[in-house]
C-alpha positions as CSV (number, residue, x, y, z in Angstrom):
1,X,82.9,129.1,97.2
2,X,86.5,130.0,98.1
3,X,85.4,130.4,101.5
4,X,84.1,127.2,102.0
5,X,86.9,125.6,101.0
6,X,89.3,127.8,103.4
7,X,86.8,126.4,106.6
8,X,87.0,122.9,105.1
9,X,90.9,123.2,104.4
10,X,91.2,124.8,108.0
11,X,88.9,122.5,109.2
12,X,90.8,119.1,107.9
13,X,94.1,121.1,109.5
14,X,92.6,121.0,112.4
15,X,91.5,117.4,112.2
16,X,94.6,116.1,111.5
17,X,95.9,117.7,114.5
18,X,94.3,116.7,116.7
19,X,94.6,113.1,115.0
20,X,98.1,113.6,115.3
21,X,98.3,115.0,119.1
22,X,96.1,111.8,120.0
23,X,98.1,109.5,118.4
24,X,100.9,110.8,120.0
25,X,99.5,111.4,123.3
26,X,98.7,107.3,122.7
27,X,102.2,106.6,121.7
28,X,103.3,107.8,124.9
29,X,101.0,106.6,127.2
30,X,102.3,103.4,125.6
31,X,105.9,104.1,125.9
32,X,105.7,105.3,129.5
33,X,103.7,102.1,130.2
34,X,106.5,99.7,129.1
35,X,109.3,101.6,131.0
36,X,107.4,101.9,134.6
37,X,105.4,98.3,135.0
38,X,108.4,95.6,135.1
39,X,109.2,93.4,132.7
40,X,108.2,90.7,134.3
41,X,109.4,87.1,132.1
42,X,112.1,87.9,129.8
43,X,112.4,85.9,126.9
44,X,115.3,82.9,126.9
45,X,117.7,85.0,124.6
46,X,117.6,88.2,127.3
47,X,120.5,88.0,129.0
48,X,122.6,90.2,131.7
49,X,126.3,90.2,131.5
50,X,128.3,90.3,134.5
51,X,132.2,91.3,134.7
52,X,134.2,90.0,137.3
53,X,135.9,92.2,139.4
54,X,139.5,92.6,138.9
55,X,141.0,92.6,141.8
56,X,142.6,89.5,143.0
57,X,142.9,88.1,147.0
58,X,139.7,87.1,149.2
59,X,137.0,88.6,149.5
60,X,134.8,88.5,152.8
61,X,132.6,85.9,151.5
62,X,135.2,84.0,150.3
63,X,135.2,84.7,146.5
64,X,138.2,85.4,144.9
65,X,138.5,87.5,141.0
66,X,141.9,86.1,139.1
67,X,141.9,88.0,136.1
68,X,139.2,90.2,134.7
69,X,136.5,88.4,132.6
70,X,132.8,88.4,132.2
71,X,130.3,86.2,132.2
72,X,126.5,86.1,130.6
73,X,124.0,85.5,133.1
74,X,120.3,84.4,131.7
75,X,118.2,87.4,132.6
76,X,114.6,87.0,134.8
77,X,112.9,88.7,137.5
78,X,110.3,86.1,137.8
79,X,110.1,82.6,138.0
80,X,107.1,80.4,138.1
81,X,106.7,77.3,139.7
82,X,104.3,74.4,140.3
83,X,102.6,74.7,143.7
84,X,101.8,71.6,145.9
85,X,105.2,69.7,144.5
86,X,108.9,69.7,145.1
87,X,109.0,68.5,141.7
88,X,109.6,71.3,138.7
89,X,110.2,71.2,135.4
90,X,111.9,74.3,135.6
91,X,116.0,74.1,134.4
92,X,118.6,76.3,134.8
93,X,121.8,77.1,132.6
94,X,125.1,77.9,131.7
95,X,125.0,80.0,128.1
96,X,128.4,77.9,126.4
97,X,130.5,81.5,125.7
98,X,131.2,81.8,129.7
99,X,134.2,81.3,131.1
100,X,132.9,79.6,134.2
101,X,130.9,77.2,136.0
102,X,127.4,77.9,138.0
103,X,125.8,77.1,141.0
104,X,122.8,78.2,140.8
105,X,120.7,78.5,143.8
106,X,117.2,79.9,144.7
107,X,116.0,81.4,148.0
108,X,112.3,82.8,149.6
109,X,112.7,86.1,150.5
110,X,113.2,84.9,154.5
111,X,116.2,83.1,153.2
112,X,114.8,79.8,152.9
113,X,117.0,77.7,150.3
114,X,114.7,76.2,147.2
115,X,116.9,74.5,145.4
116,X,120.9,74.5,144.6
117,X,121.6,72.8,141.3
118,X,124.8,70.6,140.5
119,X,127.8,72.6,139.1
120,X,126.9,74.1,135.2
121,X,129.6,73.9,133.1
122,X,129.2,76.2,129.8
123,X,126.8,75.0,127.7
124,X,124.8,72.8,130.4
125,X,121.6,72.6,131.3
126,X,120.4,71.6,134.6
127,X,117.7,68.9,134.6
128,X,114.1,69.8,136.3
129,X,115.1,71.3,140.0
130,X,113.7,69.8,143.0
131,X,112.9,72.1,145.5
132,X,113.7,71.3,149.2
133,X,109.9,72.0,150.5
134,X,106.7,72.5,148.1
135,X,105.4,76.1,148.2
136,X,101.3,76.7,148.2
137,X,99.9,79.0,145.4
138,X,100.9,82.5,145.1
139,X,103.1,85.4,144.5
140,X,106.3,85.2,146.7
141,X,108.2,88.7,146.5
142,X,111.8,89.4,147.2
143,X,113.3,85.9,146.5
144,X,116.8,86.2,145.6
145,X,118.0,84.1,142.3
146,X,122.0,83.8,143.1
147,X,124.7,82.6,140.8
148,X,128.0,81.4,142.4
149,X,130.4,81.5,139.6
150,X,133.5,79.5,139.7
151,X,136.9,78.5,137.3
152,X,136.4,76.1,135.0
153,X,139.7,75.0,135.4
154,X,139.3,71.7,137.3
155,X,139.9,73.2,140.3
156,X,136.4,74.8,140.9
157,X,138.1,78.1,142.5
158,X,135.4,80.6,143.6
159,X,135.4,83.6,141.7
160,X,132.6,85.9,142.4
161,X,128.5,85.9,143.3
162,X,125.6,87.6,141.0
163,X,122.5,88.0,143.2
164,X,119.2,88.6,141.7
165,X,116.3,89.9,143.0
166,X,113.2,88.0,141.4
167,X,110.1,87.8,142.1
168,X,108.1,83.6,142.3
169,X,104.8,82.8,140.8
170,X,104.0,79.6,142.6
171,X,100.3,78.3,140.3
C-alpha cells in the first residue's frame, strides 16, 4: 500500500509539472505575442509625450524651441478611414495640459497631403476632417501622422515637429 501511494504521490508531482511548465510555456507564448505583433489602435487615453528641444535659434525647417517644455501627443499607429469619401468622422486633438497649439496633418506614404486641420488650441477638438482626395479600400502603409506644434501665445511661433509613422485602414 505504501508503494502505491509513493507512484500516485510521484505521479501527481509529475502532473502538476507538467501543468505548471504548460502553463507557463502558454504564458509566454502569450507574452512574446503582445510584445512582437504591434499594437495596432491604442486606446484614447494612450498618449506619447514629447519634450521640446532646448535649444533656442532656427532650425533648418524653420522651427524654433524657446524654453524647454513638453507636450502630450495622442498616441496611434493606425488610423481608419472611410473609403469612397473625402468626408470622415474622424477628429483630431489637443489634450488641455499642453503648452501649445497643433496642426495636425496627415500624409500617404508618397507624400500626398490628406488633410491639415485648423490650429488646436489645448483642449480642442477638431471637427470631422475632410480629406483632400477620397482613398479606395485598403491598407495604406508608411503614412506619416505629423504634429506641427506652436506657442500659444498669440503669436503662433513655431516651435518644433513630432512625425509619426502610422499605418491607414481605408474600409
Amino acid at each position: 500500500m505504501k508503494g502505491c501511494l509513493i507512484i500516485t504521490k510521484k505521479k501527481s508531482r509529475i502532473a502538476a509539472r507538467v501543468i505548471l511548465i504548460v502553463l507557463i510555456l502558454a504564458f509566454l507564448a502569450l507574452a512574446a505575442a503582445v510584445l512582437i505583433s504591434p499594437v495596432r489602435y491604442r486606446n484614447e487615453d494612450q498618449q506619447n509625450n514629447f519634450t521640446f528641444p532646448e535649444i533656442v535659434g532656427n532650425g533648418s525647417d524653420g522651427f524654433v524651441a524657446h524654453n524647454k517644455a513638453s507636450a502630450t501627443i495622442p498616441a496611434t499607429d493606425g488610423i481608419e478611414l472611410t473609403s469612397g469619401t473625402v468626408e470622415q468622422s474622424l477628429c483630431m486633438s489637443n489634450p488641455d495640459n499642453n503648452p501649445c497649439i497643433f496642426v495636425i496633418s496627415l500624409y500617404l506614404g508618397d507624400g500626398t497631403l490628406l488633410f491639415t486641420t485648423e490650429p488646436l488650441y489645448p483642449g480642442e477638438t477638431s471637427e470631422p476632417v475632410l480629406l483632400r482626395q477620397s482613398l479606395n479600400s485598403g491598407v495604406y502603409k508608411n503614412a506619416t501622422l505629423v504634429y506641427d506644434c506652436y506657442s500659444a501665445d498669440g503669436n503662433m511661433t513655431p516651435l518644433t515637429r513630432c512625425e509619426i509613422a502610422v499605418e491607414i485602414n481605408s474600409k
